[in-house]
N, C-alpha and C positions, 0 to 999 in steps of 0.2 A: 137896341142891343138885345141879341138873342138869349134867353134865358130859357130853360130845360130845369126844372127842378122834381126827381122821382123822388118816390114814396112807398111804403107798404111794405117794404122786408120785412125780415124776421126768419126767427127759426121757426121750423114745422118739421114734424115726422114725417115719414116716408107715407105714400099715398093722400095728405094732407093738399090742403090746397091754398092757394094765398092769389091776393088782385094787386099788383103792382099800377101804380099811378105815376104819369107825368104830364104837369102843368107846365103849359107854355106860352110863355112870352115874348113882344119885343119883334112880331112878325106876322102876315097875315096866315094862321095858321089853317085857314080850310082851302087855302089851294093849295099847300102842300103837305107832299107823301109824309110819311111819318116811322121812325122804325125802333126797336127794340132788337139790342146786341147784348151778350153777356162775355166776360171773361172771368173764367174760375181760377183757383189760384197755379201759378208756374206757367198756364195757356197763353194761348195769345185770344185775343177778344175773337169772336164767332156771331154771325147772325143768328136772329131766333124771329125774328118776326117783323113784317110789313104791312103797313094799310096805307089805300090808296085817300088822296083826299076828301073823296065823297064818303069812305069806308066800305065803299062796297067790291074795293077786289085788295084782296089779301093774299097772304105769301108765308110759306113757314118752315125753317130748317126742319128737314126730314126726321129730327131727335126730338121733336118736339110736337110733330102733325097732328093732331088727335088729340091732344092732351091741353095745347094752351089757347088760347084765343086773342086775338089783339082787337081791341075796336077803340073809339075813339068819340068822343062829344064837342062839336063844332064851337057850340053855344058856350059852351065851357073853356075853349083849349085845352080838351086835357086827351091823353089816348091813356090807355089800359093797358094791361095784358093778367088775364088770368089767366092761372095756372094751377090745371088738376093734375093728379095721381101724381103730386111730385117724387121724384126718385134722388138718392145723393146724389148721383149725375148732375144735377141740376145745382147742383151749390156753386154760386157764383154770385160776383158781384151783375147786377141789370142795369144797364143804362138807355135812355133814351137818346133818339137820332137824329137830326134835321139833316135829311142831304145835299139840300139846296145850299147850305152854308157850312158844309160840314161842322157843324156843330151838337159837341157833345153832354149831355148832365152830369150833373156828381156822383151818379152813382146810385143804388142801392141793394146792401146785402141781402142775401138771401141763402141760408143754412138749410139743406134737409138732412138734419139726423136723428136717430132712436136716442 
């Protein structure tokens, strides 16, 4: 059974930065891709980032280029995404992705306000 469990919300001020975590189970997790979507509130959920399963080719919603990182630890199951110079923009809930089984985690908030 596929399990997806994020981590690491929280509130931060604007320019603040925070490392979002999701541990995964219940699949072979280094052959497959891996992704990180957000939906803020009233939106409909939106990509924000992709790694491929070795990590070495990545992908990143254009409101985000420059700013976050996704990568990912084999040996662990887990992928990441940090995230610098957050802006309010950026307030949403973060979920992790498995696309092979479309399957989704629970979630986790993430506030940037003064």
């Amino acid at each position: 059974q596929v399990q997806l469990v994020e981590s690491g919300g929280g509130l931060v001020q604007p320019g603040g930065s925070l490392t979002l975590s999701c541990a995964a189970s219940g699949f072979t997790f280094d052959i497959n891709r891996m992704n990180w979507y957000r939906q803020a509130p009233g939106k409909e959920r939106e990509f924000v980032a992709a790694i491929s399963n070795t990590g070495g080719d990545t992908d990143y919603a254009d409101s985000v280029k420059g700013r976050f990182t996704i990568f990912r630890d084999n040996a662990k199951s887990m992928v990441y995404l940090q995230m610098n110079n957050l802006k309010p923009e950026d307030t949403a809930t973060y979920y992790c992705y498995l696309p092979t089984r479309a399957s989704w985690g629970q979630g986790t908030e993430v506030t940037v306000s003064s």
